[in-house]
C-alpha positions in Angstrom: -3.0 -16.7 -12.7 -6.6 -15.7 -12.6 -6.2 -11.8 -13.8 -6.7 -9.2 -17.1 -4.2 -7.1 -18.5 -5.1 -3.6 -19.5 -2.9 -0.4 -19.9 -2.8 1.8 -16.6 -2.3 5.9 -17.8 -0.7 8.0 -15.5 1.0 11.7 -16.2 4.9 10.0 -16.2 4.0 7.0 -18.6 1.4 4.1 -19.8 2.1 0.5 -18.1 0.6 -2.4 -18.5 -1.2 -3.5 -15.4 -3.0 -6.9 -13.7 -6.8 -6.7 -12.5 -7.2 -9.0 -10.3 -11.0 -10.7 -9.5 -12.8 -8.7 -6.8 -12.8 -12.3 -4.9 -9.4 -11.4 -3.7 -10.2 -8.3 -2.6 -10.9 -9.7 1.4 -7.4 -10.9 1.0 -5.6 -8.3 -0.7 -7.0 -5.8 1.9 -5.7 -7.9 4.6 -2.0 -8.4 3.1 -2.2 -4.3 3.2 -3.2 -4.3 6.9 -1.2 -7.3 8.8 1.9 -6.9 6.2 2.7 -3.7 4.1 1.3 -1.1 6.0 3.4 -1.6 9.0 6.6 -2.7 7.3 6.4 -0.6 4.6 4.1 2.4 4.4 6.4 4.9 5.9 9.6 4.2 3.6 7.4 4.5 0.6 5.7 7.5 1.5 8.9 9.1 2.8 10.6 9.0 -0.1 7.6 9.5 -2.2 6.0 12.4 -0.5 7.2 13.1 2.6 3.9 15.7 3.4 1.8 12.7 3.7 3.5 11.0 6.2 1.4 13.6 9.1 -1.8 12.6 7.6 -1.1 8.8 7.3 0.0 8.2 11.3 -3.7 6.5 11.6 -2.6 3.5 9.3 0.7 3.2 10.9 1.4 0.8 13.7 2.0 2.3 16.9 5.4 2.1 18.6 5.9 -0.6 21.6 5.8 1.1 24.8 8.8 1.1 26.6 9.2 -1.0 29.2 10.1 0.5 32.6 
C-alpha cells in the first residue's frame, strides 16, 4: 500500500498509474527475471509487436535440450 498515484500519458489515452518506492525496485526487477520474462514475454510481445520478438531472444529462456 506504500505507492503515489499520478496520471501516465500515452498517444491511445491518459491512465491513472502506481509509483511504487525505488526500495522495491531489487524485487520488482527480480519478479521480471525468475517469473514474467520467461512465462510471459513472448505472448505479450507476439501479440503486441511481433518485430521485437528477434531482438528480445536474449531475455528469453532458452529451450531444454533434448534428451537423447
Amino acid at each position: 500500500d506504500n505507492y503515489l498515484m499520478y496520471m501516465h500519458w500515452t498517444p491511445a489515452k491518459e491512465v491513472e498509474s502506481r509509483q511504487y518506492p525505488r526500495a522495491l525496485l531489487p524485487q520488482f526487477l527480480e519478479y521480471l527475471e525468475e517469473d514474467w520474462i520467461p512465462n510471459n514475454a513472448e505472448r505479450y510481445f507476439n501479440r503486441r509487436d511481433p518485430a521485437a520478438l528477434p531482438h528480445i531472444g536474449h531475455l528469453l529462456p532458452k529451450p531444454p535440450q533434448a534428451l537423447e
